[in-house]
C-alpha positions as CSV (number, residue, x, y, z in Angstrom):
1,X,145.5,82.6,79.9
2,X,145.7,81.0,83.2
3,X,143.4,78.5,82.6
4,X,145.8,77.4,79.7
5,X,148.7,77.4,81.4
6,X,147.1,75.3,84.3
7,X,146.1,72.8,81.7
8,X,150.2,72.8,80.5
9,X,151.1,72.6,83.9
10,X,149.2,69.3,84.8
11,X,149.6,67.7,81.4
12,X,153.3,68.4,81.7
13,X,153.7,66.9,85.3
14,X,151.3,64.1,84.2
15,X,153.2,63.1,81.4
16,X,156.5,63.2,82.8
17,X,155.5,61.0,85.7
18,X,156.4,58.1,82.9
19,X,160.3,59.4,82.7
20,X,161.0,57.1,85.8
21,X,160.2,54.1,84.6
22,X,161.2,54.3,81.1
23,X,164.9,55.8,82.7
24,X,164.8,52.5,85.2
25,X,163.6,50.1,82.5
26,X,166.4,51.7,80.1
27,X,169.1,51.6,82.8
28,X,168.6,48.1,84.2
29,X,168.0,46.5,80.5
30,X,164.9,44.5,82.6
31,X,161.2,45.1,82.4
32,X,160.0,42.1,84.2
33,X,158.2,44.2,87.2
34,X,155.7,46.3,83.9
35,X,152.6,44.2,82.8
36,X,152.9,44.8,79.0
37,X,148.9,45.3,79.3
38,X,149.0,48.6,81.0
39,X,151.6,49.8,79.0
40,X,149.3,49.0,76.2
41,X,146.2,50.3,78.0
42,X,147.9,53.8,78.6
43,X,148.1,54.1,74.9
44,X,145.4,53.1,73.9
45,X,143.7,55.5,76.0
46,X,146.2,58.7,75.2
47,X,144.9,58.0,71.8
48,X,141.5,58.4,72.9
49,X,142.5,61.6,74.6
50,X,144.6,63.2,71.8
51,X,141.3,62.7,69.5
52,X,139.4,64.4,72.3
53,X,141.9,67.2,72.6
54,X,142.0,67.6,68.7
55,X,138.1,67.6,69.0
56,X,137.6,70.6,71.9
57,X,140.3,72.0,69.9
58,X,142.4,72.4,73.4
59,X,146.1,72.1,72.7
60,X,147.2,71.8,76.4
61,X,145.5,68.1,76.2
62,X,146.5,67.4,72.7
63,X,150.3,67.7,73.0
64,X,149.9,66.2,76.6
65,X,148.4,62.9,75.1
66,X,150.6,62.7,71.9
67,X,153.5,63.1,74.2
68,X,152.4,60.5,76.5
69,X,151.6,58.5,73.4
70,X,154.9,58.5,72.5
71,X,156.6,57.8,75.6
72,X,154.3,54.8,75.9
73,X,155.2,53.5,72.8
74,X,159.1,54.0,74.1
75,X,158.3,51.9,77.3
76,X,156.4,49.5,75.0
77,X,159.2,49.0,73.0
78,X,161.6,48.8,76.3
79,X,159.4,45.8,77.9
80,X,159.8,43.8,74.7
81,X,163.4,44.4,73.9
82,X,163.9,44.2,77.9
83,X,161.7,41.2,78.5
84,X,163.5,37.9,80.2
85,X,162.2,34.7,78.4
86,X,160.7,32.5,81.3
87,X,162.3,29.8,82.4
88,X,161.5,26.4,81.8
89,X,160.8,23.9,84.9
């Protein structure tokens, strides 16, 4: 019981250590300062780590990656939508 409820605790603070940026990106309608690659990185590995969680059958990882998956895919979204065409010199 503890053990699981460690496991929700970290992938809980883990995940929500993305809430800042997508809140800044959303708020200042920029997203120059993200590099679309990590963005795209981080979700391409929470994938990884949901199939691992569904795998070991341990739901603390599981819902911590698909959540995380999806907030990727949010900020994803928000760098695109957000993104300043460069200019031309």
């Amino acid at each position: 019981m503890l053990i699981t409820l460690i496991g929700y605790l970290a992938a809980f603070l883990t995940t929500a250590s993305l809430m800042p940026e997508i809140y800044r990106t959303w708020r200042k309608k920029e997203s120059r300062d993200l590099s679309f690659y990590w963005i795209f990185s981080l979700g391409a590995g929470q994938v990884f780590w949901l199939a691992y969680g569904l795998m070991i059958n341990s739901m603390p990882l599981a819902v911590a990656a698909l959540v995380s998956l999806m907030l990727a895919i949010i900020q994803a979204a928000f760098t695109i939508k957000y993104a300043k065409p460069k200019a031309k010199h």
